[in-house]
Predicted model as a PDB file, atoms N, CA, C, CB and O in Angstrom, pLDDT in the B-factor column:
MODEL        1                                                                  
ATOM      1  N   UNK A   1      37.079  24.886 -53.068  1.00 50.00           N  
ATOM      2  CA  UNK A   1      36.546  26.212 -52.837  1.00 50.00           C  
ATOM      3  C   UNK A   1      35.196  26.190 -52.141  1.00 50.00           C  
ATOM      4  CB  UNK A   1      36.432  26.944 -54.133  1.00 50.00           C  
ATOM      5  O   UNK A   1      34.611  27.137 -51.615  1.00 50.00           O  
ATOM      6  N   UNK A   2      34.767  24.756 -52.254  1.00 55.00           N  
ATOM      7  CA  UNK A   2      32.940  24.883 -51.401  1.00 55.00           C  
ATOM      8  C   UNK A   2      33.329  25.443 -49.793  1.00 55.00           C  
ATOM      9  CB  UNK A   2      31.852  22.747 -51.160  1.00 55.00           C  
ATOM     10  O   UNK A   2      32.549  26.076 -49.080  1.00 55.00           O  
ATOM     11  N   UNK A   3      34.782  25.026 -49.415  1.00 60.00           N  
ATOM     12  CA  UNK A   3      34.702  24.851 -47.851  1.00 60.00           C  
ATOM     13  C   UNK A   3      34.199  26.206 -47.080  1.00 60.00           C  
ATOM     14  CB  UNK A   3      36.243  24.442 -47.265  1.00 60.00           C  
ATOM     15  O   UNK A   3      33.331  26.112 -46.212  1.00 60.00           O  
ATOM     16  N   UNK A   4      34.833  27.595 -47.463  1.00 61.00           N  
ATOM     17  CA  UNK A   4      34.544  28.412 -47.041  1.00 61.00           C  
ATOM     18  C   UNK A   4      33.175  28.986 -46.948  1.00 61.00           C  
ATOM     19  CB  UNK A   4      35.218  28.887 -47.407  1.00 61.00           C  
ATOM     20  O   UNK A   4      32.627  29.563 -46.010  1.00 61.00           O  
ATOM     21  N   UNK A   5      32.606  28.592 -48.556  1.00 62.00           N  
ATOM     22  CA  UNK A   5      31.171  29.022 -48.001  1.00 62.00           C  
ATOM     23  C   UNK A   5      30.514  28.009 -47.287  1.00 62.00           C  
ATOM     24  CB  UNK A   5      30.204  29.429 -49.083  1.00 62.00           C  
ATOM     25  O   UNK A   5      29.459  28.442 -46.821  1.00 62.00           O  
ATOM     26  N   UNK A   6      30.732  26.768 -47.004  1.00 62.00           N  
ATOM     27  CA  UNK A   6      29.822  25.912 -46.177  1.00 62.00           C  
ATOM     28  C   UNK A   6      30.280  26.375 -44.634  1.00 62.00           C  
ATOM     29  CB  UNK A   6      30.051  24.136 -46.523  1.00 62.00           C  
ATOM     30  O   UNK A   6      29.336  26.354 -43.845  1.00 62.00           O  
ATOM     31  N   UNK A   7      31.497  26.768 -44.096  1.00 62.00           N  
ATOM     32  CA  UNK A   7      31.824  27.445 -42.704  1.00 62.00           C  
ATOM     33  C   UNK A   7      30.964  28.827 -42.593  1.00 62.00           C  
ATOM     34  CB  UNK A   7      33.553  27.801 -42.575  1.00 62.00           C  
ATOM     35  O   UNK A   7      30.550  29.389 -41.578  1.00 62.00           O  
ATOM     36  N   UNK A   8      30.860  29.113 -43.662  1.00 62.00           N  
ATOM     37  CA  UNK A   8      30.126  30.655 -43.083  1.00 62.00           C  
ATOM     38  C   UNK A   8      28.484  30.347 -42.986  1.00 62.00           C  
ATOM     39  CB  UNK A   8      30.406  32.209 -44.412  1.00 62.00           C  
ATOM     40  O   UNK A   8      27.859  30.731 -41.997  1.00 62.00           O  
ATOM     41  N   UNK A   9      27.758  29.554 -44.193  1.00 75.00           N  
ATOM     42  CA  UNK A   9      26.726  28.905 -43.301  1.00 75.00           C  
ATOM     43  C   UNK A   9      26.560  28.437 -41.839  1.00 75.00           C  
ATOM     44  CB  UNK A   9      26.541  27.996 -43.804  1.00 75.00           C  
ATOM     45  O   UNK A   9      25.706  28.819 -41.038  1.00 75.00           O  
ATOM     46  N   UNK A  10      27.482  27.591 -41.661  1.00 77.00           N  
ATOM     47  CA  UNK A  10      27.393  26.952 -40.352  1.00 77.00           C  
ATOM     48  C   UNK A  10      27.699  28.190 -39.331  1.00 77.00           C  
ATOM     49  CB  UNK A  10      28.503  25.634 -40.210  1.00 77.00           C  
ATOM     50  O   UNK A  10      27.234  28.128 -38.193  1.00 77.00           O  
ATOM     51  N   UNK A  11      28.297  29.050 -39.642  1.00 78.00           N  
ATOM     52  CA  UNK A  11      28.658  30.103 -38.825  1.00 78.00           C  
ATOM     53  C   UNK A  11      26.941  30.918 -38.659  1.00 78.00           C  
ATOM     54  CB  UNK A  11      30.079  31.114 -39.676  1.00 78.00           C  
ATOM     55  O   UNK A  11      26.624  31.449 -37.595  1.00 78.00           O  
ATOM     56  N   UNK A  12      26.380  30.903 -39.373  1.00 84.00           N  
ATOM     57  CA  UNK A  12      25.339  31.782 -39.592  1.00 84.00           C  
ATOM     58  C   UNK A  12      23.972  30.906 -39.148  1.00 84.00           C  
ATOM     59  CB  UNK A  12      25.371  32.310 -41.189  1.00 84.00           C  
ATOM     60  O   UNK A  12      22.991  31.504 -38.703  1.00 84.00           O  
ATOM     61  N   UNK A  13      23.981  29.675 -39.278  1.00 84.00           N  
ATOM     62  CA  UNK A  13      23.374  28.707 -38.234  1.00 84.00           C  
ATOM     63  C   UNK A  13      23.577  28.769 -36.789  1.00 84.00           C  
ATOM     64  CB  UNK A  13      23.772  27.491 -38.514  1.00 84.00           C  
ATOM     65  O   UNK A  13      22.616  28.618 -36.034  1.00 84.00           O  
ATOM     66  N   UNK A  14      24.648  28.960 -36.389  1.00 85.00           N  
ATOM     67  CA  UNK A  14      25.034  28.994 -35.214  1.00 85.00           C  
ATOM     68  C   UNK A  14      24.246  30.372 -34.322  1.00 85.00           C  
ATOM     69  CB  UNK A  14      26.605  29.008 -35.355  1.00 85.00           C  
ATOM     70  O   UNK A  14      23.608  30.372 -33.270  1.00 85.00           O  
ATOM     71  N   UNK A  15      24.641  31.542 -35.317  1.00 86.00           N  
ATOM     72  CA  UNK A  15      24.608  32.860 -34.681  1.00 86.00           C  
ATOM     73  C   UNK A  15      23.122  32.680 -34.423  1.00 86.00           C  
ATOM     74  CB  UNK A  15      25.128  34.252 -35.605  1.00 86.00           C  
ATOM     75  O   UNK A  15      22.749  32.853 -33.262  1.00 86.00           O  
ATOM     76  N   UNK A  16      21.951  32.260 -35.621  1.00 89.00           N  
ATOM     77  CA  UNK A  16      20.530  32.226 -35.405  1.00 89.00           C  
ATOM     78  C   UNK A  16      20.357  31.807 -34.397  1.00 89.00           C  
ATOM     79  CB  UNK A  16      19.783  31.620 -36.171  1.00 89.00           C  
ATOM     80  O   UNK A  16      19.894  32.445 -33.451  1.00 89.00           O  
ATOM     81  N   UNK A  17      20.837  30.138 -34.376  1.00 89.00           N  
ATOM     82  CA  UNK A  17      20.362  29.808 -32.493  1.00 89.00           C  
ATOM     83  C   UNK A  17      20.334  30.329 -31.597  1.00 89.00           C  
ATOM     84  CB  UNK A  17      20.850  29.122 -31.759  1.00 89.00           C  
ATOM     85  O   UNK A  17      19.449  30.247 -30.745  1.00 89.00           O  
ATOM     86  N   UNK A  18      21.617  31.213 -31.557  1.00 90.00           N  
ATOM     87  CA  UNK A  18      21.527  31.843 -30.040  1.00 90.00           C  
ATOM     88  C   UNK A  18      20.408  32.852 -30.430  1.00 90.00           C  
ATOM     89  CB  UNK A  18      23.116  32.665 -29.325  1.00 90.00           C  
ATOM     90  O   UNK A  18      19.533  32.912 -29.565  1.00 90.00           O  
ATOM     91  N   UNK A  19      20.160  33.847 -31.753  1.00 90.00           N  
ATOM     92  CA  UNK A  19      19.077  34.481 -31.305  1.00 90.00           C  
ATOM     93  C   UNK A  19      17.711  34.157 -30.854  1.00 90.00           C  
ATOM     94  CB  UNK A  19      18.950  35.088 -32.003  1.00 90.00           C  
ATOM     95  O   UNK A  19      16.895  34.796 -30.189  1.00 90.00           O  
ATOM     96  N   UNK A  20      17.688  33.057 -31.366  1.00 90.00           N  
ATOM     97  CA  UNK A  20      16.352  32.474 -31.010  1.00 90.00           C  
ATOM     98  C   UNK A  20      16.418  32.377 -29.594  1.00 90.00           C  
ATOM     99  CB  UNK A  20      16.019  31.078 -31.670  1.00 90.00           C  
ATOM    100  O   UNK A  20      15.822  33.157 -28.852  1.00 90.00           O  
ATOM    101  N   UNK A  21      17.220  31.319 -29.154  1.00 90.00           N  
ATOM    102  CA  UNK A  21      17.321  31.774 -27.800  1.00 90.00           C  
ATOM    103  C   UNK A  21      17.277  32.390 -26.861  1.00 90.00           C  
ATOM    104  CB  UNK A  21      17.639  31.789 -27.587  1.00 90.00           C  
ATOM    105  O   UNK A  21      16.982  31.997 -25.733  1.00 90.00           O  
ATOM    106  N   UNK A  22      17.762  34.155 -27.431  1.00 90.00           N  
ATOM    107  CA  UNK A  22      17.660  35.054 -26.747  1.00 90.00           C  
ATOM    108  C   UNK A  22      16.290  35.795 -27.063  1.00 90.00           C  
ATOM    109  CB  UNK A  22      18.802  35.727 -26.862  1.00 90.00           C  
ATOM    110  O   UNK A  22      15.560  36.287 -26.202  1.00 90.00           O  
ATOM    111  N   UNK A  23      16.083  35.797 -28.274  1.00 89.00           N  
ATOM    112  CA  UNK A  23      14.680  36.119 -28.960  1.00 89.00           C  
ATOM    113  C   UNK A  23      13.265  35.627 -27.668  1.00 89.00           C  
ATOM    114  CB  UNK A  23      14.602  34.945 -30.718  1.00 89.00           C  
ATOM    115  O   UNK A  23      12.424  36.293 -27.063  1.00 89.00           O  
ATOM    116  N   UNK A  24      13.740  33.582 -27.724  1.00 88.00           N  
ATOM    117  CA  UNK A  24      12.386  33.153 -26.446  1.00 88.00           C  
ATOM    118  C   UNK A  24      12.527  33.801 -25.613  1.00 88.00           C  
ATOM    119  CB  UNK A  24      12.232  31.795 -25.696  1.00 88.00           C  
ATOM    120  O   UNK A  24      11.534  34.495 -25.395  1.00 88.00           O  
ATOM    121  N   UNK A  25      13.832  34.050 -24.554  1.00 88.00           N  
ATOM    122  CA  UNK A  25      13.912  34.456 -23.299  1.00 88.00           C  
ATOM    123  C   UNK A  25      14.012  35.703 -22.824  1.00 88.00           C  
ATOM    124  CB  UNK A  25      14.703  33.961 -22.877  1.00 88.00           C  
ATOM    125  O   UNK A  25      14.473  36.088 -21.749  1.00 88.00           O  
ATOM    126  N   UNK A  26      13.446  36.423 -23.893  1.00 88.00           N  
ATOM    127  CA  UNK A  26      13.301  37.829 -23.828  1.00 88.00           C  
ATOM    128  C   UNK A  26      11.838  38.699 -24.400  1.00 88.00           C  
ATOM    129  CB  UNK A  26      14.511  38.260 -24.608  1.00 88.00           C  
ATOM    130  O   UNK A  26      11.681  39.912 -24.260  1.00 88.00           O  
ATOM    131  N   UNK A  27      10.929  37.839 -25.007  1.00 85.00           N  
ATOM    132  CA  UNK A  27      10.194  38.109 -25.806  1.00 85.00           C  
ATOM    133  C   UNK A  27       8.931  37.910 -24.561  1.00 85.00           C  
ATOM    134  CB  UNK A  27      10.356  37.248 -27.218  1.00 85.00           C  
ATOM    135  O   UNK A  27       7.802  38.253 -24.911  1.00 85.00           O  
ATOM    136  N   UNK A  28       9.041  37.563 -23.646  1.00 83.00           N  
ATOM    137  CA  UNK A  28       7.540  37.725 -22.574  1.00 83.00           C  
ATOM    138  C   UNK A  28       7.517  39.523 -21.878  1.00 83.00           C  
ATOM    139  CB  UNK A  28       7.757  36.252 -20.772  1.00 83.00           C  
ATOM    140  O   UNK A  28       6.550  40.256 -21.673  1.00 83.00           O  
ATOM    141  N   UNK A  29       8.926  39.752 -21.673  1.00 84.00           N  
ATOM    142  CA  UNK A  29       8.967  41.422 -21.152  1.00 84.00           C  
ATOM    143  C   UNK A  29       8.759  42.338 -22.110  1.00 84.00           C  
ATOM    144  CB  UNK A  29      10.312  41.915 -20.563  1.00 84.00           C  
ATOM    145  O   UNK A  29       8.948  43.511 -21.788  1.00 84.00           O  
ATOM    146  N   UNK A  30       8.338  42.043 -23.458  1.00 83.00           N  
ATOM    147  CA  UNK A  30       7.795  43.105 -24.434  1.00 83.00           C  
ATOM    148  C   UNK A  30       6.554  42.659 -24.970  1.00 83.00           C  
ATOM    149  CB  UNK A  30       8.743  43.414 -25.608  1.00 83.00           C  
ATOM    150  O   UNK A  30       5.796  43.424 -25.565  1.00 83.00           O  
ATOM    151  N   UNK A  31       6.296  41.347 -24.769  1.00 79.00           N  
ATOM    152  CA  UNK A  31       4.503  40.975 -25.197  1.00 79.00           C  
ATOM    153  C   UNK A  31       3.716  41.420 -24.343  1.00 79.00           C  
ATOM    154  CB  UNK A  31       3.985  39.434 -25.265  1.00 79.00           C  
ATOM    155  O   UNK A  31       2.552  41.677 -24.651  1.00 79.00           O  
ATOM    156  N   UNK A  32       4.152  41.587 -23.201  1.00 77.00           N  
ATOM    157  CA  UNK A  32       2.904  41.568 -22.060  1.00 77.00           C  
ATOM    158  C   UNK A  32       1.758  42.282 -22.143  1.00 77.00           C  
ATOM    159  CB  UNK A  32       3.290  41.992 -20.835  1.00 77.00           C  
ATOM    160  O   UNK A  32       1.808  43.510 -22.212  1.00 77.00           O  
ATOM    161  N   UNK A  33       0.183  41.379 -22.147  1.00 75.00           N  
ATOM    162  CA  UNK A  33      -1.000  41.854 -22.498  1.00 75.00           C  
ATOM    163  C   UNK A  33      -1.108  41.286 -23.808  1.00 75.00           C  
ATOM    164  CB  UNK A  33      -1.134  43.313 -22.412  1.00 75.00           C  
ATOM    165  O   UNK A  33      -2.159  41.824 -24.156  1.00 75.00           O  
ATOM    166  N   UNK A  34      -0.786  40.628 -24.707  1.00 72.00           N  
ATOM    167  CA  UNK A  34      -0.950  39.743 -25.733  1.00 72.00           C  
ATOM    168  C   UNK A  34      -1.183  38.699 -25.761  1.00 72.00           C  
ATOM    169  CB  UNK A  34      -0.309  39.669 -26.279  1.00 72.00           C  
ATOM    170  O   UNK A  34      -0.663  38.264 -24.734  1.00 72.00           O  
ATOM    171  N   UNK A  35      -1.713  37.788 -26.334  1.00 79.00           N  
ATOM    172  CA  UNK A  35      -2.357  36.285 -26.390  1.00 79.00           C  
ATOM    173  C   UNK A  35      -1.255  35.526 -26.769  1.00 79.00           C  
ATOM    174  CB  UNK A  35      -3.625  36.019 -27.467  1.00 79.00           C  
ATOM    175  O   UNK A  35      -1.169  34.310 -26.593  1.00 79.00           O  
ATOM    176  N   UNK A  36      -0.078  36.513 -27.492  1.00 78.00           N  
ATOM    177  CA  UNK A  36       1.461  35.775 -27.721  1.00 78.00           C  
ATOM    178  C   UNK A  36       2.095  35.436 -25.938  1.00 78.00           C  
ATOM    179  CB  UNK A  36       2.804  37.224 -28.783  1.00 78.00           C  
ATOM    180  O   UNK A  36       2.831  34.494 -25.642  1.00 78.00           O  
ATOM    181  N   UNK A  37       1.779  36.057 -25.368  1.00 80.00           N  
ATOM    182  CA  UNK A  37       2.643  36.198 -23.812  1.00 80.00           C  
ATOM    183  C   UNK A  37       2.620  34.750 -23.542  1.00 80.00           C  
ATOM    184  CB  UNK A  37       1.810  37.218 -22.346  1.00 80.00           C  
ATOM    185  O   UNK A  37       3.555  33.985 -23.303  1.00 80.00           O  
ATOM    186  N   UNK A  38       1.069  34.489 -23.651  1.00 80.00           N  
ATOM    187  CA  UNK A  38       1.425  33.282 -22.645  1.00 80.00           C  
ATOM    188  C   UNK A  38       2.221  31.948 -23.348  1.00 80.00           C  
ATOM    189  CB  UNK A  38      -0.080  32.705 -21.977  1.00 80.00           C  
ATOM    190  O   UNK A  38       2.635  30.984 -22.704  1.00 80.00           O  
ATOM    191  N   UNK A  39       2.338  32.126 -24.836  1.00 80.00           N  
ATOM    192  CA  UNK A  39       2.830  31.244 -25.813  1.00 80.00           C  
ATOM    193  C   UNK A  39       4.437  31.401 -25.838  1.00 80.00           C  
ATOM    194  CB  UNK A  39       2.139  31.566 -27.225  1.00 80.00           C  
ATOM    195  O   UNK A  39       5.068  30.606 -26.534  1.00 80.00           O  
ATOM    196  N   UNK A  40       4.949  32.139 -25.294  1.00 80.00           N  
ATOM    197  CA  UNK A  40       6.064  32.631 -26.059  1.00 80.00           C  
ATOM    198  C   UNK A  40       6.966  32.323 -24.384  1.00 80.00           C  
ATOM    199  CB  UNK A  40       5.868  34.567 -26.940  1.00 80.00           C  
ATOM    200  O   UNK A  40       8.122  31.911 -24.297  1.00 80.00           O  
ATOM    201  N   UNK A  41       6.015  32.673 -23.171  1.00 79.00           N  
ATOM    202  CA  UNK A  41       6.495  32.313 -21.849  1.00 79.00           C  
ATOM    203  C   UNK A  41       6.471  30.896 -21.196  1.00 79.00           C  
ATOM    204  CB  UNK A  41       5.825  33.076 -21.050  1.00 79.00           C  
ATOM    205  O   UNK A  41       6.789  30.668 -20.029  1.00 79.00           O  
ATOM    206  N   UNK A  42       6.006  29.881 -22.205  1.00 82.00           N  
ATOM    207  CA  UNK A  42       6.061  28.745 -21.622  1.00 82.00           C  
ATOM    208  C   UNK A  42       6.500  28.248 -22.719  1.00 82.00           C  
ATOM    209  CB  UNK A  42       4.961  28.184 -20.973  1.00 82.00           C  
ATOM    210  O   UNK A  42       5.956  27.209 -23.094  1.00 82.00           O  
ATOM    211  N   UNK A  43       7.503  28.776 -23.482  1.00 85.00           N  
ATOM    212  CA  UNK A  43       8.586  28.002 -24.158  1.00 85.00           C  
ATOM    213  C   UNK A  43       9.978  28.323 -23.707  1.00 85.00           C  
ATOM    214  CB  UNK A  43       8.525  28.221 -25.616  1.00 85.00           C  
ATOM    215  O   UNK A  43      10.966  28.328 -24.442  1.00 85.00           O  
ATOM    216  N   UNK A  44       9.951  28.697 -21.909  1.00 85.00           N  
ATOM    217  CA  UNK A  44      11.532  28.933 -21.849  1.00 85.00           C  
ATOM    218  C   UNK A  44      12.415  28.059 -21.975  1.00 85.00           C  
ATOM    219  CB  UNK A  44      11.940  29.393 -20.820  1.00 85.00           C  
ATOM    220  O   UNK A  44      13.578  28.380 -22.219  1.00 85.00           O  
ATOM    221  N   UNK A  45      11.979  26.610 -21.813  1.00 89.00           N  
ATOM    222  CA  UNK A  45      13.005  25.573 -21.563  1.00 89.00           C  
ATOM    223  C   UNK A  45      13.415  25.858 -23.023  1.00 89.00           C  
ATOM    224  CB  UNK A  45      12.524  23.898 -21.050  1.00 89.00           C  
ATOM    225  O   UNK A  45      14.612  26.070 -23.214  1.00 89.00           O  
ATOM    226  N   UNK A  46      12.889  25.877 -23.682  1.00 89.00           N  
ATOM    227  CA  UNK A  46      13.321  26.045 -25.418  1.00 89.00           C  
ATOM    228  C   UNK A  46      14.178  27.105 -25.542  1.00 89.00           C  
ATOM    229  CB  UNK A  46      12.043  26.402 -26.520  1.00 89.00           C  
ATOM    230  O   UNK A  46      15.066  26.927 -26.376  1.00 89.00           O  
ATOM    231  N   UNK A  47      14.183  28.019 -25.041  1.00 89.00           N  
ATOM    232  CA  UNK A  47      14.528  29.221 -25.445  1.00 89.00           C  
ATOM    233  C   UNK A  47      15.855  28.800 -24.722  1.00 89.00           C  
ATOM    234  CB  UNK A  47      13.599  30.590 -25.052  1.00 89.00           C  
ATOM    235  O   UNK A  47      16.863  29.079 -25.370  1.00 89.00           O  
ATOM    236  N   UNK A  48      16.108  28.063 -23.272  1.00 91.00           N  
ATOM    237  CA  UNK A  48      17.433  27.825 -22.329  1.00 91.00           C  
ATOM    238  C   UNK A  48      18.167  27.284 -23.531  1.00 91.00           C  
ATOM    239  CB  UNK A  48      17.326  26.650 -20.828  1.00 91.00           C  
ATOM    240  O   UNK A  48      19.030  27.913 -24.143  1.00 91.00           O  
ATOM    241  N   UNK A  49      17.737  26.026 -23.829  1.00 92.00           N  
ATOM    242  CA  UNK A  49      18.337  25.045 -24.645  1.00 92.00           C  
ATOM    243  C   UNK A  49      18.919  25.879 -26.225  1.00 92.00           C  
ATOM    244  CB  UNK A  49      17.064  23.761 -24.878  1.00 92.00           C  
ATOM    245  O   UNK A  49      20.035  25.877 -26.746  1.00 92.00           O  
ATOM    246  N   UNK A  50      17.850  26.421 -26.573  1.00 90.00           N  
ATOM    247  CA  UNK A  50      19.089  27.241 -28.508  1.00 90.00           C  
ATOM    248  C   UNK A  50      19.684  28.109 -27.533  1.00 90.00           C  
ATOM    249  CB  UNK A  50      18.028  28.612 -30.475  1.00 90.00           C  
ATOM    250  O   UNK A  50      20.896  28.191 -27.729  1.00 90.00           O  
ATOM    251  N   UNK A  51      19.309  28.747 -26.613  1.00 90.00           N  
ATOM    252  CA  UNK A  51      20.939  29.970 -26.110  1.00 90.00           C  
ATOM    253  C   UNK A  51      21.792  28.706 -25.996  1.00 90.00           C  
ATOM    254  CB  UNK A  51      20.953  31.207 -24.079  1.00 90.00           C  
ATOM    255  O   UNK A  51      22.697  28.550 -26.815  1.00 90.00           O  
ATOM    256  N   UNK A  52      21.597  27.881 -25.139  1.00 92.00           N  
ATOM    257  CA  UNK A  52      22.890  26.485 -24.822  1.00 92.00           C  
ATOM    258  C   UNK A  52      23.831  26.344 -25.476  1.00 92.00           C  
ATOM    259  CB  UNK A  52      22.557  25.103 -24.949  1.00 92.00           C  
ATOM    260  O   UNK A  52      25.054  26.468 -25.414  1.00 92.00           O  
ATOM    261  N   UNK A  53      22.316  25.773 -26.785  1.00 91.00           N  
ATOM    262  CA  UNK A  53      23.033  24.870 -27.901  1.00 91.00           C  
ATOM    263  C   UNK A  53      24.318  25.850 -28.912  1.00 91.00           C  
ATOM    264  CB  UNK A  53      21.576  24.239 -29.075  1.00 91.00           C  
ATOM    265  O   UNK A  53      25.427  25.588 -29.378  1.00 91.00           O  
ATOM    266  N   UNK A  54      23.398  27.073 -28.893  1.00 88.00           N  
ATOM    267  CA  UNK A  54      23.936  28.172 -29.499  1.00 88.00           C  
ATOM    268  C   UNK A  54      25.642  28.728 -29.175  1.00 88.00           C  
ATOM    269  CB  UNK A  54      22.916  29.199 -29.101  1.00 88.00           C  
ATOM    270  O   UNK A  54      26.506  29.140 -29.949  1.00 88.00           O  
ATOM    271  N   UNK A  55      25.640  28.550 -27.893  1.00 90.00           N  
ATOM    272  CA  UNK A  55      27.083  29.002 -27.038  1.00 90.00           C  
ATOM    273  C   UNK A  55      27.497  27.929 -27.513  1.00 90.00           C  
ATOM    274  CB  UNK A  55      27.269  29.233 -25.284  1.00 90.00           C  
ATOM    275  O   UNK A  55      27.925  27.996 -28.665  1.00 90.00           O  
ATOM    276  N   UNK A  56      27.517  26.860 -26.962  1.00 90.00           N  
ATOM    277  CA  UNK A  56      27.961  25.388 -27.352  1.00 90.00           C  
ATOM    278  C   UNK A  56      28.510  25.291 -29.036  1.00 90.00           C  
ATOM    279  CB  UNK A  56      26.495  24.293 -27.110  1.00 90.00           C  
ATOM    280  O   UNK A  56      29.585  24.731 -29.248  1.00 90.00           O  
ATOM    281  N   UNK A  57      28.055  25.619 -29.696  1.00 86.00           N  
ATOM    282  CA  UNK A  57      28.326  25.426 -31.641  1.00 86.00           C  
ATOM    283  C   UNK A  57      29.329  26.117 -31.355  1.00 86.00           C  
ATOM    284  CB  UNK A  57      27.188  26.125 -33.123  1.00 86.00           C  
ATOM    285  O   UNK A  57      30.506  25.758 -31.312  1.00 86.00           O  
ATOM    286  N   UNK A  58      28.675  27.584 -31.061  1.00 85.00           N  
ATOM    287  CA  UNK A  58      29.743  28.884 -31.607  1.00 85.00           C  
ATOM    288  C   UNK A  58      31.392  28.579 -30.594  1.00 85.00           C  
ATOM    289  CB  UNK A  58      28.789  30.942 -31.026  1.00 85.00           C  
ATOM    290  O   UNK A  58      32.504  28.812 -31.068  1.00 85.00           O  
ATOM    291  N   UNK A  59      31.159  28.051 -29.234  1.00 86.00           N  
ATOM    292  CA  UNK A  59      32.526  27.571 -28.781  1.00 86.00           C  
ATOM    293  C   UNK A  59      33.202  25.980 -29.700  1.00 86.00           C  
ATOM    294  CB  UNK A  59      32.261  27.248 -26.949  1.00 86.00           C  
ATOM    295  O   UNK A  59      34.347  25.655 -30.016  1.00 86.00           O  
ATOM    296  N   UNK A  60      32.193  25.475 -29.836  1.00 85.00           N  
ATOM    297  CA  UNK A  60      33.117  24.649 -30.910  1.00 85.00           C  
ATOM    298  C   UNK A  60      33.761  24.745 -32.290  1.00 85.00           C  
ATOM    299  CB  UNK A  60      32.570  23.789 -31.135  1.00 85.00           C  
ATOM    300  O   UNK A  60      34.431  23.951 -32.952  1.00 85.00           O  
ATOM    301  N   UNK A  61      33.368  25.876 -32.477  1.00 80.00           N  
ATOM    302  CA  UNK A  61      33.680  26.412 -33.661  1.00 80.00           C  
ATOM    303  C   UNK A  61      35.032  27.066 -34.051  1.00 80.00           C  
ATOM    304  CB  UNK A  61      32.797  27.225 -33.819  1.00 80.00           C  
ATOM    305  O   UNK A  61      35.757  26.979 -35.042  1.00 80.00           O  
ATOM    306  N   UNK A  62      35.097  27.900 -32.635  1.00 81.00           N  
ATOM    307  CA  UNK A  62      36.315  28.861 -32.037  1.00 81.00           C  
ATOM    308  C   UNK A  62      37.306  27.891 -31.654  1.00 81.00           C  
ATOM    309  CB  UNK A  62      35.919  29.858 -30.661  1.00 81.00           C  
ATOM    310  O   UNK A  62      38.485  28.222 -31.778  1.00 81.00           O  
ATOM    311  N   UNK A  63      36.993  26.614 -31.158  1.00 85.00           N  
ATOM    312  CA  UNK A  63      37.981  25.929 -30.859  1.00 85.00           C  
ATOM    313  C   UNK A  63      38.933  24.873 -31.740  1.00 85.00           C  
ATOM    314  CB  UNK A  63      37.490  25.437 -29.986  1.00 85.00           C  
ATOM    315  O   UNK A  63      40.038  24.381 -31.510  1.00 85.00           O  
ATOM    316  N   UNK A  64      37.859  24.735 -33.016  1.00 81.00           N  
ATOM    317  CA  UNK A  64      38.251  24.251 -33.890  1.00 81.00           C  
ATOM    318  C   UNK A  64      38.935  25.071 -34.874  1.00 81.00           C  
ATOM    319  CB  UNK A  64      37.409  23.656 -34.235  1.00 81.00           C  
ATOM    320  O   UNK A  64      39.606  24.544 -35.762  1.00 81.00           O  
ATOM    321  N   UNK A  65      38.760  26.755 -34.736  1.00 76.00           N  
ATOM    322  CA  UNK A  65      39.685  27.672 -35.481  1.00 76.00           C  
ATOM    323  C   UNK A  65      40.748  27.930 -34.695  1.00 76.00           C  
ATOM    324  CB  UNK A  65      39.103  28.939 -35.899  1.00 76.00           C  
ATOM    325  O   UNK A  65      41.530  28.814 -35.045  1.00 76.00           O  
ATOM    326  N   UNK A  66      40.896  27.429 -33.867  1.00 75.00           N  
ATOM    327  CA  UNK A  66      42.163  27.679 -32.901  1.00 75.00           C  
ATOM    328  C   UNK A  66      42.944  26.750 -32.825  1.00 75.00           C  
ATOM    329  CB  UNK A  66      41.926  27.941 -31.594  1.00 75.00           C  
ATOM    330  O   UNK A  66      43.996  26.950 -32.218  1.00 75.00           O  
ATOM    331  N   UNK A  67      42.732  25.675 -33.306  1.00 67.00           N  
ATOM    332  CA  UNK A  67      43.430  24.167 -32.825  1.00 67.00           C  
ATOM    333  C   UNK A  67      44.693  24.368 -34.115  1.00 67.00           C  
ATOM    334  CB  UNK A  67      42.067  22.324 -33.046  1.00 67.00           C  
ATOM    335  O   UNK A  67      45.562  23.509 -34.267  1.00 67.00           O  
TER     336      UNK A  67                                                      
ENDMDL                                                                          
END                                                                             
């Protein structure tokens, strides 16, 4: 019975990444004029990489509920 709740964690790990992701790469067009701007805009490579990683989980995930 653990299995299901350890998939919906991992499911819920997954979903965070991508927000973060989308969270970095979106978060300089609503700081602007804040001392956050320039912090938050020179972490895009970060922000590329959890959207990535994020698509990446959540398609392995789908593919492994499909198999």
């Amino acid at each position: 019975m653990a299995q299901p709740k350890r998939q919906l964690r991992t499911l819920e790990r997954r979903i965070l990444c991508l927000a973060i992701g989308v969270a970095v790469l979106l978060g300089p067009r609503f700081l602007q004029g804040t001392r956050w701007f320039e912090m938050v805009a020179g972490a895009y490579l970060v922000g590329w990489f959890a959207l990535a990683l994020g698509v990446a989980l959540v398609a392995v995930s789908l593919f492994k509920r499909g198999k």
